[in-house]
N, C-alpha and C positions, 0 to 999 in steps of 0.2 A: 505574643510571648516567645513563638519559636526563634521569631525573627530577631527580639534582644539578645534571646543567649545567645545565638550566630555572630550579632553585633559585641559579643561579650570576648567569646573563644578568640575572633580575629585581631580583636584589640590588643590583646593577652597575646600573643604568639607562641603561645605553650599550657599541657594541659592544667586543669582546673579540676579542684575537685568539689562535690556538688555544694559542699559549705561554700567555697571560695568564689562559686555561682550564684549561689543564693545571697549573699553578703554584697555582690554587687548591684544584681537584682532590686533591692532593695525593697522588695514588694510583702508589707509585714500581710498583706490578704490572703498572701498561695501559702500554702504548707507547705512541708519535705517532702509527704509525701507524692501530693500534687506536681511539685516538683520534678520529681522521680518518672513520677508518670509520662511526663514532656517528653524529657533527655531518653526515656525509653523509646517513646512516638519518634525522637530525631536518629535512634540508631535504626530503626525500624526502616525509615524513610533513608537512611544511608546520607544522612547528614552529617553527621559527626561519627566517632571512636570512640566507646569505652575500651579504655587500655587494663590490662591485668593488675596496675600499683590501683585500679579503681578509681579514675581520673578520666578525664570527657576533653577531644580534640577536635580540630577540623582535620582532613584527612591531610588538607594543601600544608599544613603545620606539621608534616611527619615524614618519617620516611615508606608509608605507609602509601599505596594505591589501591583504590577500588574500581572493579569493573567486570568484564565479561570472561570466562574464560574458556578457549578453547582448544580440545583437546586433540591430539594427534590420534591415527589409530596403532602406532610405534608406543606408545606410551604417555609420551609429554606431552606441554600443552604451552600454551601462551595466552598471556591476559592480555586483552585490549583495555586498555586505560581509558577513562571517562574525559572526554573534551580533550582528547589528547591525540597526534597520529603516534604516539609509541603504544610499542607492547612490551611483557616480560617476558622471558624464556621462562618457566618451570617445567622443572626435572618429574621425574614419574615418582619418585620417592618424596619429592616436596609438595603433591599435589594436596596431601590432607583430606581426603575423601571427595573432594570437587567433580563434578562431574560436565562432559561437554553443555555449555549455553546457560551456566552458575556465573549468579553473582558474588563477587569474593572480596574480600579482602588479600591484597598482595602484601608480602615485607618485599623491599628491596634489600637482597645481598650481596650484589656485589655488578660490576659495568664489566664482567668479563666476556666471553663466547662472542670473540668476534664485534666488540663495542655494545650490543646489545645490553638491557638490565636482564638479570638474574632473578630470581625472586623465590618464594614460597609461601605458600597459601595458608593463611593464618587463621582464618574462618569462613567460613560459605554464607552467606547474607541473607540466603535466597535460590533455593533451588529451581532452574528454569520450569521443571516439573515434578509430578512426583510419579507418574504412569508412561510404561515405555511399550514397543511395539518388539518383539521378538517371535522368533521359532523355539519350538518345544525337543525334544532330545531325550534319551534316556539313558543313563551308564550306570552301571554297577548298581541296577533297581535304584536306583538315583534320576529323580526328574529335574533338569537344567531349563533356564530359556537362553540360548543366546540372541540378544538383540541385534535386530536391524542395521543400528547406525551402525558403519563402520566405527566410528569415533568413540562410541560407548565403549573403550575396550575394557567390558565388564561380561562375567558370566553370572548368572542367576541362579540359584539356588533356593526349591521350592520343595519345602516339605509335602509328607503325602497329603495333608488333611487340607492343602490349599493350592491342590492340583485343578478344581475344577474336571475332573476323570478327563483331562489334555491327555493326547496321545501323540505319540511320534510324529514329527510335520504339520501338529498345526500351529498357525500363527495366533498367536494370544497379546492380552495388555494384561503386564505386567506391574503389579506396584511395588519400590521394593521400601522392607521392611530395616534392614539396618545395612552397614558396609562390614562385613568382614576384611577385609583387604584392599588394597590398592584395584584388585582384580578382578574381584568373587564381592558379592551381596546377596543377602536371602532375600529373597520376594516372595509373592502371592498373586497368583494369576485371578485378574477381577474380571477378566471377558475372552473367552473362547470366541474369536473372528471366523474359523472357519480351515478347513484342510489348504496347506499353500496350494495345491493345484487344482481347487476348485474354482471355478469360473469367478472372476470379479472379488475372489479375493487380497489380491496384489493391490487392486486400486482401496478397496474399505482398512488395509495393512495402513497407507498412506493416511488416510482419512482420520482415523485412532492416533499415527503417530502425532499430528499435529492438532489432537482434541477439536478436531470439526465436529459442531453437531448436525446431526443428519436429520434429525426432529425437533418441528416445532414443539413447546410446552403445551400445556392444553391450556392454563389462562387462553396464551395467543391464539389457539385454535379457535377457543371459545367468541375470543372477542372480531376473529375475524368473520366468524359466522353470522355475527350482526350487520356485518358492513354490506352494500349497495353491489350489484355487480353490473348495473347500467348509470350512465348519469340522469340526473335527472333534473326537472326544470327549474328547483331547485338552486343545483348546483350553478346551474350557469348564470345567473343574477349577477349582474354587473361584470362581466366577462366578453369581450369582443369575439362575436361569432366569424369563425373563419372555416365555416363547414363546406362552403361553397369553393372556395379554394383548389385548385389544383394543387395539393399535399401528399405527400409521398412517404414511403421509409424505404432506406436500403440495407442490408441485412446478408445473413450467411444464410445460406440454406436451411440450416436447422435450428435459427433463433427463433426464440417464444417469447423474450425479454424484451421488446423494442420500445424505446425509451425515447430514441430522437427520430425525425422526421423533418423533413427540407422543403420549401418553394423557393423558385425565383423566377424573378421577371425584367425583363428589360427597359427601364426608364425612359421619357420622350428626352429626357436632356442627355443619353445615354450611357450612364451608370447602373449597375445593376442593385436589385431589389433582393435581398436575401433572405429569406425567415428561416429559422433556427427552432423548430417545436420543440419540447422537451416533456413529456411525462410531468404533471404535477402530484409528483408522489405525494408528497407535504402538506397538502392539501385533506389524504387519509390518514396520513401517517400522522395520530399527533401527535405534539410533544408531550412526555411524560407517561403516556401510555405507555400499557405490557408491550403491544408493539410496537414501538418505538424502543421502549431499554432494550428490548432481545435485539431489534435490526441495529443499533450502536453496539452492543455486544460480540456481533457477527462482524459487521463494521464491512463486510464484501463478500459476495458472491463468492463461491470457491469452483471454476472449470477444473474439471479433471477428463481424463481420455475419455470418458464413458458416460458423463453427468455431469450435472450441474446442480450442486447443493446453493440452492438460494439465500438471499439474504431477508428477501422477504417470504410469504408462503406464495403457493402460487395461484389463488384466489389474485393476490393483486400484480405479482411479477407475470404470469401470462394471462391475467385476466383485468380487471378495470384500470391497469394502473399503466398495462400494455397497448401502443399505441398500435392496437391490430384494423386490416384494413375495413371498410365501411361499417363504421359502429361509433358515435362518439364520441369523444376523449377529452377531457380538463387537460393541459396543458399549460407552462409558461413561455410564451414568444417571445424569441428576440431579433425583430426585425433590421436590419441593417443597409445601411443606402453605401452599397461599394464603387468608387473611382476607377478608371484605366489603370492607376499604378498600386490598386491595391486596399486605399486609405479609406477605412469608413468616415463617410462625411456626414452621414446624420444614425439616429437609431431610436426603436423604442424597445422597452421591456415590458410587456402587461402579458395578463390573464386571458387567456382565452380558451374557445371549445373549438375542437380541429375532428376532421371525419378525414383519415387517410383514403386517397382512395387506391391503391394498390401496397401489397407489398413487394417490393422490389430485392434481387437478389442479388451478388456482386459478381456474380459467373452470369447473369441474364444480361447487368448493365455494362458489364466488360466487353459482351458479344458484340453490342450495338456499338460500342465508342470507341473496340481495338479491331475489332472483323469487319463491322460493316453488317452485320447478322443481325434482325430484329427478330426475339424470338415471337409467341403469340400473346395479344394481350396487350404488349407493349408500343405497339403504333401508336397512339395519343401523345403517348410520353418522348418521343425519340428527337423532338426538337427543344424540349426545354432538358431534358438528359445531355443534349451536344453546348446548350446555353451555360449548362453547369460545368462541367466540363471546359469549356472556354473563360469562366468563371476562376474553377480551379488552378488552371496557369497561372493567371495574374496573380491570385495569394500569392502561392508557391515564389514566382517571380520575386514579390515583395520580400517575403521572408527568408530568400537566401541574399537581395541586397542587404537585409540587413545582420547576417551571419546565422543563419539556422543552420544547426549541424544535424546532416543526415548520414550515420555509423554505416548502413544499407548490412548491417549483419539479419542475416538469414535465422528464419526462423522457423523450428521444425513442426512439422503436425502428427500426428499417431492414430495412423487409420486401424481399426478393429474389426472383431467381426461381432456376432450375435452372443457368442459365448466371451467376448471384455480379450478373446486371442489377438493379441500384434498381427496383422496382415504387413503392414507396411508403413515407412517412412517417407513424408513427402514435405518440401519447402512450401509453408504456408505463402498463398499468393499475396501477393499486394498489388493489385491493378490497378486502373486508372477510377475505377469506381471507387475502392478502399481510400484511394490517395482525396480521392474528392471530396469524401465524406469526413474525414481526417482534417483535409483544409478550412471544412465550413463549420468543423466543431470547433477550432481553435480560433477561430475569426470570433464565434461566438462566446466563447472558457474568456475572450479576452477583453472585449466587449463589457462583459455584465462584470469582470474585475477593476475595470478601469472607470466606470459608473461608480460603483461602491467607494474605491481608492479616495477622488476626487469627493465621498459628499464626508470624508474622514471620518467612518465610524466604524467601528468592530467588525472584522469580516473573516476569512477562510481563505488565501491565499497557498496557491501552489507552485513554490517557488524552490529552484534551483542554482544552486553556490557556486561561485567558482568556484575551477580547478586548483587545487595546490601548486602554484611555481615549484615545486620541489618534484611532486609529481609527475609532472610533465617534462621535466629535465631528464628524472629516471627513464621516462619510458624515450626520449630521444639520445638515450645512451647505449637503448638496447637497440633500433635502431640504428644507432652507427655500427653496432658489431653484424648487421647485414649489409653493411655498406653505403646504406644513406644519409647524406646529408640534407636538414630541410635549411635551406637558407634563410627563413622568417627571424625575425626578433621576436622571444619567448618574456621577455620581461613583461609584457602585456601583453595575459592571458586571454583578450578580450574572444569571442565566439567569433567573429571576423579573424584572428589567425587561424584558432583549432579550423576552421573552414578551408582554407587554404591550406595547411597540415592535409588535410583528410584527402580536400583536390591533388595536393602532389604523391599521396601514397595512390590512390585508386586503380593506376596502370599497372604497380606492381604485381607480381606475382605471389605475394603475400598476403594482398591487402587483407582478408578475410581475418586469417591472422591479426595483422597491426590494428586493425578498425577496431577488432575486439577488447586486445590489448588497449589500447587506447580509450577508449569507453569504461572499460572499470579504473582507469585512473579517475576519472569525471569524479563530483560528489552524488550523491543521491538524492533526489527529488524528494525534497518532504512536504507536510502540510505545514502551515505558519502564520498566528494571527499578525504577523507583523512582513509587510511586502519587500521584499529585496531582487524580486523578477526573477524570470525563468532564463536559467542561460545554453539550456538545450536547444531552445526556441528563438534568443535573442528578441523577448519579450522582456517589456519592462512593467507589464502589470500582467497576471495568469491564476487561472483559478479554475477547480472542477466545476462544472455546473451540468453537464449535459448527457449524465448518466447514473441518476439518482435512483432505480431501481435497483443496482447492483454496486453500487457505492455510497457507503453514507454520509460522507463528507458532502457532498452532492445535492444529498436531500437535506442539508443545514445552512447549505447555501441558497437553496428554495425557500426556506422556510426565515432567512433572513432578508432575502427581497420581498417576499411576501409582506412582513415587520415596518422596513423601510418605506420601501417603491406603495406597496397595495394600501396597507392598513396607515401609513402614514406617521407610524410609531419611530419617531428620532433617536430616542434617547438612548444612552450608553451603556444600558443593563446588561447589554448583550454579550459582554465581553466575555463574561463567565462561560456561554456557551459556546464561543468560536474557539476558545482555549481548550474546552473539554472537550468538541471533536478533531484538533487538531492535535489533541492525546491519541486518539485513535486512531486518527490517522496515522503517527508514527508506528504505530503497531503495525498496522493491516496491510501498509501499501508502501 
């Protein structure tokens, strides 16, 4: 039904009103009211326009735009138009109550300020929220919050009787209750967070702002309190034992979440043997369960300085579902037979049970393969660590012949102390361990997508757009006002030039700058039931698969090989669900 009156509005290039719908319609079954009902469902869904004469449009039929709109902390704001790279200027006085991260309706009035559209804001569609994070204030026995975001340039105004007895300095969540002004809103403080300068209040500020839940429900408590915390004989029925294995995990100091795990071995025809373990979250996790809606709800893990609010509880993220060392774990493999220059030549994907035998740390495995330093413990390990390693080139090798761009922007880490205080700033490492571990999950992400691709059936794709030629023009104009010229041909944007781009800035004295620059021209990596390849990577098929405990995209791509590969399940019902976490996906990641 939606889909006719769409078919209806477009045919029609101008509004309709609900007679003149219904009349085409032709459907003597639906009533008006029913009727009604729809065209409200499609304004809802920001499908169409009811316009003030009481008449129903598509938005592309007007001069009308819907989309995001964001706000300055000066006043103004600009809306990002949907499937569009324009935006609108709106004035502070044209804004209509909108607030930063509101879906809107724009008018365009007018292509002045500099070529840009003009605009003002004609309805809010959709508030990004309704609860905000601020500090508390008093004036003239008058209790204020001013908000957090710089951008909110809104003051709060909170009668005495929905003070929550907040006092000067402390950070609260705020709901607010109507707009007085451009400027001023009355709210209601619905959560006292705590004094700004109590310990660990700065990061739970952040946590509220972005509505992270910090607690599971108790349904999910409830039902994970049934679940297994060992495996059992059970489980491993029809599962290739691989406990005897030299298996490993590499890891940061303070992970509890380990989800992947590596072997490899050296072939007699000389190609290497790779396995790829992976946590079979999917396996607990089932579909349709409380646990399962809450971890799609959550849709990722959230690291912050101090913590780590999970996606699953941690019954299973550090315990059965983590692949901790001697104990053993359900897992899916994905073994792969790698060539001299890179090319997997053969592969499997199955089920199996895996017994780590160590955990490994990326400062223990750095020692051994950049100093020459084996710490203790790790003698056993130090010749298939130098195999991996020798392993890792050759990807690496492979994936910049065929254009992987590496930005090499730095990235910071926020060392604390006991009390959640800043001690310090330090550039997260990236060693040759990280770099390793990095290369043999993508070998693997690439692997189980290129399997799937080939048997044509509904899947979770992680795939990345070119860059905009227009884009990349701009940002080679601002370079030329430092005075470089790249002498490449830019009409083909292919990941082989940006590469050679990236090689000719690196000696610069900038580059840190330009790299940066240059990377938020890129598009953004989304998730997508439909493959178009990664062109970060200059992959032509790419997908998550290899860290489902703290991604749920991840654990749907498990639970879709599972479907396929294990249970032997073809058919094409699946489509509903690759669609529906690759909604979430666009949210979360």
């Amino acid at each position: 039904m939606k889909d006719k009156i769409i078919d209806i509005l477009k045919e029609s290039g101008k509004p309709l009103t609900v007679f003149e719908i219904e009349g085409q319609l032709g459907d003597d079954s639906l009533s008006l009211e029913e009727l009604l009902k729809v065209l409200h469902e499609l304004e809802i869904e920001t499908e169409i326009y009811h316009t003030n004469k009481d008449k129903y449009m598509l938005y592309q039929d007007s001069h009308l735009k819907k989309g995001i709109m964001h706000a300055n902390k000066k006043g103004f704001g600009f809306v990002d138009i949907d499937d569009s790279d324009e935006d609108v200027f709106v004035r502070e006085d044209n804004l209509n109550g909108a607030l930063h991260g509101d879906l809107v309706v724009v008018e365009i009035i007018s292509k002045k300020n500099v070529g840009r559209m003009e605009g003002r804001i004609v309805r809010v569609l959709k508030h990004e929220k309704d609860t905000y994070v601020g500090e508390v204030f008093y004036k003239d026995h008058m209790c204020y919050v001013q908000l957090d975001d710089s951008k909110m340039n809104l003051e709060v105004i909170i009668q005495k009787e929905n003070t929550l007895n907040a006092v000067d300095g402390h950070k609260v969540v705020v709901q607010i209750i109507k707009r007085l002004s451009n400027s001023q809103a009355e709210g209601t403080i619905v959560k006292v967070i705590g004094h700004k300068n109590d310990p660990g209040v700065d990061i739970l500020s952040i946590v509220y702002k972005y509505n992270i839940e910090t607690e599971f429900p108790e349904a999910v408590r409830e039902y994970v309190a049934t679940m297994p915390n060992a495996v059992t004989e059970e489980d491993k029925k029809g599962r290739v034992d691989l406990t005897n294995l030299m298996i490993f995990t590499i890891d940061g100091d303070d992970t509890k979440d380990i989800d992947d795990a590596i072997s490899l071995t050296k072939l007699t025809n000389g190609n290497y043997q790779l396995g790829v373990h992976i946590a079979d979250v999917s396996y607990y996790v089932k579909e349709g369960s409380v646990l399962d809606e809450d971890a799609m709800e959550r849709g990722t893990s959230v690291y912050l300085v101090d913590r780590v609010i999970p996606m699953l509880p941690h019954e299973l993220s550090n315990g059965i579902c983590s692949l901790n060392p001697s104990v053993e774990r359900l897992a899916i493999s994905c073994v792969m037979e790698v060539n001299d220059k890179g090319k997997v030549v053969d592969y499997r994907i199955f089920e199996s049970v895996i017994k780590s035998k160590i955990q490994m740390t990326y400062k223990k495995v750095n020692s051994i393969l950049e100093d020459n330093v084996i710490p203790e413990g790790y003698e056993p390990y130090v010749e298939t660590l130098r195999l991996m390693e020798e392993l890792s080139h050759v990807l690496r090798k492979m994936k910049e012949e065929r254009g992987n761009l590496d930005f090499d922007v730095d990235e910071a880490k926020i060392l604390v102390d006991e009390n959640c205080h800043p001690t310090d700033i330090v550039v997260r490492e990236r060693g040759t361990g990280e770099k390793l571990i990095e290369d043999f999950m993508i070998a693997a992400n690439e692997c189980v997508a290129t399997h799937i691709y080939y048997m044509e059936l509904p899947f979770i794709y992680r795939i990345h757009e070119y860059p905009k030629e227009e884009k990349i023009r701009s940002f080679l104009t601002f370079m030329g006002t430092l005075g470089y010229s790249f002498p490449g041909n830019l009409k083909d944007v292919r990941p082989k030039t940006i590469q050679k781009l990236l090689t000719y800035l690196r000696d610069k004295p900038e580059f840190p700058i330009l790299s940066s620059l240059l990377l938020r021209n890129m598009q953004k990596a989304i998730y997508s039931p439909d493959n178009s390849g990664h062109y970060g990577l200059a992959s032509s098929c790419y997908t998550h698969f290899t860290s489902p405990i703290r991604r749920y995209p991840d654990t749907t791509v498990h639970r879709l090989l599972r479907t396929y590969l294990f249970n032997h399940n073809l058919s094409r019902d699946h489509q509903s669900l690759a669609r529906k976490t690759c909604l979430c996906g666009r949210t979360f990641f």
